[in-house]
Every structure is written in structure tokens, then in C-alpha cells.
N, C-alpha and C positions, 0 to 999 in steps of 0.2 A: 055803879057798874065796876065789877073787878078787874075789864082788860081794856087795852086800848088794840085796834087794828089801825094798821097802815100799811098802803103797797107803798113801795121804796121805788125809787127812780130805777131802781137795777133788775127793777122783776123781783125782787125777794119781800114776803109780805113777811111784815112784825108786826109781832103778835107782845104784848106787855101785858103781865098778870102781876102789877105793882101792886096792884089791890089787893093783893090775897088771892086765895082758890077760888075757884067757880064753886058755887055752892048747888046742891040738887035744883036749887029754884031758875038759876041763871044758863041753866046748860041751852033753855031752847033758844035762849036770846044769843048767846054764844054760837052756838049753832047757824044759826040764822044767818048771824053776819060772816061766819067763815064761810060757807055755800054760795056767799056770793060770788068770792075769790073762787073758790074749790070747782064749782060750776064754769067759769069762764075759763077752766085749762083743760088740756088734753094727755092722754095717757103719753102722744110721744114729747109734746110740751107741758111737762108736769107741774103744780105749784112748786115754790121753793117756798122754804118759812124759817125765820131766826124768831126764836120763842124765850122774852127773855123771862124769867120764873124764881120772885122771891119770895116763895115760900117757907120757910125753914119753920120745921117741924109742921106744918101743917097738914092735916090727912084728905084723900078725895074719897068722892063718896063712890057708893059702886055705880053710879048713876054716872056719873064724869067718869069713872075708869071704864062704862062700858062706850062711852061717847066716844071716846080717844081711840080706843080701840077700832070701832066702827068707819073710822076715819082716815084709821092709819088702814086700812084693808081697801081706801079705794085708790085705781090705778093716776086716780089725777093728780095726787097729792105726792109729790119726790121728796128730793132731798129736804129735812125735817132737822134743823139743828136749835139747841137748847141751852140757854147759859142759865148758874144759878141754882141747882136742883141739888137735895139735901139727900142724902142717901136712900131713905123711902121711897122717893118720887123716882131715883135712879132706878132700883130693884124695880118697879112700876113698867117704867121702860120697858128692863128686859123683859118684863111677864106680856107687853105689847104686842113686842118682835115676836116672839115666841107664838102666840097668838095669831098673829097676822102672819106668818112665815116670809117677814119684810128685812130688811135689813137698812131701811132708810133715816134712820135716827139714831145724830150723833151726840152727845153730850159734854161739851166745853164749859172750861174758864173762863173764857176771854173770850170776847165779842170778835175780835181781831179773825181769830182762829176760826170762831165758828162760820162766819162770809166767807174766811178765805177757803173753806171745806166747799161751801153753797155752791159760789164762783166758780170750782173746776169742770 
């Protein structure tokens, strides 16, 4: 399995993709287990998520770019911050936002940075 989940003492779920990408094969198990989180919040109590992503040069497939996307268009899911991401994965992003006409995903350096965005 390429991610690890955890909800955090603060309400903020981390998400780890130490493993590499989600591959076409792994998105429903992925899936699966974010919906658990994604399902027990509400549109006016939103998920939070810090996503950490070491990927470098790594590409997704349109199967995982259309998952993210899918994902990022429900109202449960908020603030979305991400450390780690190599320039592809950024341009990605923006083709998301764009897509979902969201504006809830930030992308950091520093871990520090990206809670203390989540936090406000």
C-alpha cells in the first residue's frame, strides 16, 4: 500500500504517499479508506487534510487525476494542504481548482506552514 491515513489529535487527517503514487489499481482502496473520514464531516464542519507527497517525477494516471478531482468537488472536504509536490503534480493542482471551481488547496514547503494555514 502506497499511503498511510491518520486522523491527528487536532482534527486534521494525514494522509502519507511515502510509497509512491497511487497506481490505477489502488485508487478503490484509497478511496475506500478516505470516505470514511470524508463521510463523517459536514459541509459546515469540513475535513482538514495535510498530504504529505514524495513523489518526484512521478506521473498519475487519469484514473487518480480523475479521483482527486471528484473529491476535491465535495462540499465535506476543506482546507486541503500538501507538502512535497514536484512541479507536474503542482500544475495538476491547478488543472483541479480550475476544475472544481474550489479554491481549497494549498501547497507548502514545510510542514510547519502547511497546519499552521489548516489551524486558521
Amino acid at each position: 500500500m502506497p499511503y498511510q491515513i491518520q486522523m491527528q489529535d487536532d482534527g486534521i487527517l494525514r494522509i502519507n504517499f511515502a510509497g509512491g503514487a497511487l497506481e490505477r489499481d489502488e485508487v478503490d482502496d484509497f478511496l475506500r479508506d478516505f470516505n470514511l473520514y470524508l463521510g463523517a464531516a459536514t459541509p459546515e464542519a469540513p475535513l482538514r487534510t495535510l498530504t504529505i507527497a514524495d513523489q518526484s517525477g512521478m506521473k498519475l494516471s487519469s484514473r487518480v487525476r480523475k479521483a482527486f478531482s471528484d473529491l476535491n468537488s465535495d462540499p465535506h472536504l476543506g482546507k486541503a494542504a500538501t507538502i512535497g509536490m514536484d512541479r507536474y503534480t503542482r500544475v495538476l493542482v491547478g488543472f483541479v481548482l480550475k476544475a472544481t471551481g474550489r479554491d481549497n488547496i494549498r501547497l507548502f514547503e514545510r510542514e510547519e506552514e502547511a497546519l499552521a494555514w489548516l489551524r486558521e
